[in-house]
C-alpha positions, 0 to 999 in steps of 0.5 A, a space after each residue: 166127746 163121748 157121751 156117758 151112757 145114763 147111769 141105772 139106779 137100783 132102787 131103793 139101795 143107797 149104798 149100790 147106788 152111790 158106790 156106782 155114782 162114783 166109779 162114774 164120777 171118777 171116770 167122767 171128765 169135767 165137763 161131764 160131771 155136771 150133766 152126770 150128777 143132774 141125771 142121775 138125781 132126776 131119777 130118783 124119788 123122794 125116800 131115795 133122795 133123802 136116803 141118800 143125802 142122809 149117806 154121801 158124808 161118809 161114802 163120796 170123796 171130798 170134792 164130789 160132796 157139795 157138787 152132789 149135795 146141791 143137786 140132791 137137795 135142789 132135787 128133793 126140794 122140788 117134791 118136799 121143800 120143807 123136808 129138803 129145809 128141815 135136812 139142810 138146817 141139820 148140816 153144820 153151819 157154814 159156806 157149804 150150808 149156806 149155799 145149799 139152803 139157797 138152792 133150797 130157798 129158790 126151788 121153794 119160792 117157785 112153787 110155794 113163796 110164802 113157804 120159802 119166805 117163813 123158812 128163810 125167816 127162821 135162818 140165822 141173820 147175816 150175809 147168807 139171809 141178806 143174800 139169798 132174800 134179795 135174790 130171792 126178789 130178783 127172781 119173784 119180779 122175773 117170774 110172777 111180779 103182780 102176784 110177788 108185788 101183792 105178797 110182799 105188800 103184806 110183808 110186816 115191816 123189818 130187815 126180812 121185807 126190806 131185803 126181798 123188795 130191794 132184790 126187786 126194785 134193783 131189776 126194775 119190778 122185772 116184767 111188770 114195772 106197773 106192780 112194782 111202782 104201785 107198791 113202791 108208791 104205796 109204801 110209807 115215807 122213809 128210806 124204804 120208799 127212797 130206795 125203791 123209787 130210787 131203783 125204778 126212776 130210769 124207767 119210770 123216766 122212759 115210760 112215763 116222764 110228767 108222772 116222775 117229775 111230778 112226783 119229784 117235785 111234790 117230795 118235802 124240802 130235804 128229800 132231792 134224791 129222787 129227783 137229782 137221780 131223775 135229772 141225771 138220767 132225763 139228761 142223758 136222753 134230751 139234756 135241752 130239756 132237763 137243763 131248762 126243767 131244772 132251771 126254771 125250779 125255783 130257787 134252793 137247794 133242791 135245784 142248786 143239787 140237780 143243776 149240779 149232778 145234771 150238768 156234771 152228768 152233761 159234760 161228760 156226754 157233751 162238754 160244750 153243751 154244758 157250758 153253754 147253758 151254764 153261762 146262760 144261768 145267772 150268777 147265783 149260788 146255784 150256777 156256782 156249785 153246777 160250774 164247779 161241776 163241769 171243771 174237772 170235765 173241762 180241764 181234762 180237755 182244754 187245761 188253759 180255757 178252763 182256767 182262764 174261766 176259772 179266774 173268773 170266778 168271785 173270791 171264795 170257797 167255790 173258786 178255790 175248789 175249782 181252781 184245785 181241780 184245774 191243778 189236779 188235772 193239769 198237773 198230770 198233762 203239763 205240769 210246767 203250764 199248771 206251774 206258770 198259772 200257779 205262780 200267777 195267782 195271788 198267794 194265800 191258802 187258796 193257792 196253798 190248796 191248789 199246790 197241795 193238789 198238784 202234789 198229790 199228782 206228781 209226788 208219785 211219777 215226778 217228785 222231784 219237780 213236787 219238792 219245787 212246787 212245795 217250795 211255794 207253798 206260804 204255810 210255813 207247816 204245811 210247807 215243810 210237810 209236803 216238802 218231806 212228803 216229796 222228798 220221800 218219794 224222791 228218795 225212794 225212786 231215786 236215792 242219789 238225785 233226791 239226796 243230792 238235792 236234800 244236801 243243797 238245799 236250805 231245809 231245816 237242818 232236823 229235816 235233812 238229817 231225818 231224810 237223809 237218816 242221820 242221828 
């Protein structure tokens, strides 16, 4: 493709100006015109630039406007920032605005930060602030993290210092993960610290595994997140180690949550592995909630294994979570052989729960096999409405069968007739 030959500017006129940055815009392709705009603002000075943007509203056509006005204001902020902010904060509230003063915002930050950051302070609060402050962080960790690191730990707490340190903790501190865990460990206890540790915990895992876990372990009863997040992702490197790192916590609910988000996190990598070493557990709460974990896993690939193990399980609300996840999963592959198993197990809501689950799986793709398995639900209530609720379906896909079998069957007469939408 030709290229456009550099546009002259015959400084200080705006109006000549602009009126040849049109012709050039308008005889450029679309892929020229990108290149076109940034040459022809590199040329320009700084009473030129503000001439200008103070012009373009009423000289240029509609969808050269903000392309132009991005490249101008990210021009003039590089030598003025605070005039390029002061022109960009007169501009009418909105879309356009706000895309604007994030260019200003980043062009800013990179030459005088805590400029920027009072600017950005005086911005009205919503999505566009929020926005432009996380990425603002992002950008800090990528270019000078220790100084980034430093300022921001004198930032006064509230939304302005939350949103710049969630934008560099979710990049991992950027180049220097050392300033940013000395500042997230610094940070008072609460939901700040959590996050941010939270955002840093992959590689502080890799960097330095005893440090992590040590802090993990010396969080307050109540606060596992850390240490769940740091579990699931030390599983995925070595699960041997994190498997017995978690058993040998001691008993409560801070291990019963990491063997649970652990083993669940190693079934979808090794199945068999994860099973193993829950059978290895002793059968206590904590063993229960982790099995529960590898159940969906498990019935994804062997139905009838997962629920033969399953039936094993002690009567309660742990077994009749798994065994409506089997149903759930089974269902889907072989709805016949989820059905047998069902009717084999002893009725009551259990069960009742197991079926509502399989509906939910079939009344889609095979209600009319779901109006059978509703059939054998004992709750009376619940049993009529997953009847209508299959039945409808039925009806949807396939009027004729579904009305056909409405008409046979022994519904309550007020039933039949809603279906079939009589009086």
């Amino acid at each position: 493709m030709e290229q456009l030959p550099p546009l002259a500017i015959p400084a200080p006129a705006p109006t000549e100006t602009l009126h040849l940055l049109v012709d050039a815009w308008a005889g450029a392709g679309r892929e020229d015109r990108t290149a076109l705009l940034d040459d022809f603002a590199a040329n320009l000075d700084s009473a030129t630039l503000r001439a200008l943007l103070a012009q373009i509203p009423g000289w240029v056509p509609d969808g050269m406007l903000l392309p132009l006005q991005r490249v101008l204001f990210r021009q003039l902020a590089g030598s003025d920032p605070r005039g390029a902010g002061a022109l960009a904060d007169s501009l009418r509230a909105g879309a356009e605005r706000d895309c604007i003063r994030m260019e200003i915002a980043f062009a800013w930050a990179g030459a005088d930060l805590p400029g920027a950051a009072a600017w950005l302070e005086r911005w009205e609060a919503g999505t566009a602030r929020d926005a432009t402050l996380r990425e603002l962080g992002v950008l800090l960790g990528e270019t000078d993290a220790a100084m980034a690191g430093e300022w921001m730990a004198r930032l006064p707490a509230g939304a302005l210092r939350t949103a710049i340190l969630d934008g560099w903790f979710a990049q991992g501190g950027g180049r220097s993960f050392e300033a940013a865990l000395e500042l997230a460990l610094q940070l008072p206890p609460g939901p700040e610290r959590e996050s941010a540790l939270q955002h840093l915990n992959h590689e502080w895992c890799r960097r330095d595994l005893p440090a992590a876990l040590a802090h993990a372990q010396s969080l307050p009863p109540g606060n596992d997140a850390f240490a769940v997040q740091l579990a699931a992702h030390w599983v995925g490197t070595d699960p041997q180690a994190a498997g017995a790192w978690a058993a040998a916590l001691p008993a409560g609910e801070r291990r019963a949550k990491i063997l649970a988000s652990l083993t669940s996190t190693w079934a979808h990598q090794d199945l068999w592995g994860a099973v193993d070493f829950l059978l290895r557990l002793p059968p206590d709460e904590a063993r229960l909630q982790a099995d529960i974990s590898v159940v969906s896993a498990w019935a994804r690939q062997d139905p009838g294994g997962v629920a033969r193990w399953v039936e094993s399980f002690p009567e309660g609300q742990h077994r009749d979570y798994a065994v409506e996840n089997v149903v759930f999963s089974w269902a889907a592959s072989d709805p016949s052989a989820a059905g047998d198993w069902l009717a084999r197990l002893p009725a009551g809501s259990g069960r009742d729960g197991a079926i509502n689950a399989g509906i939910a799986r079939l009344v889609d793709s095979r209600p009319d096999l779901a109006v059978q398995w509703a059939a054998s639900i004992t709750d009376a209530d619940k049993r009529q409405q997953q009847t209508e609720r299959a039945a409808m379906a039925w009806l949807a896909i396939d009027a004729s069968a579904a009305r056909h079998w409405i008409v046979a069957s022994n519904l309550p007469p007020p039933l039949q007739q809603r279906l079939l939408g009589g009086p």
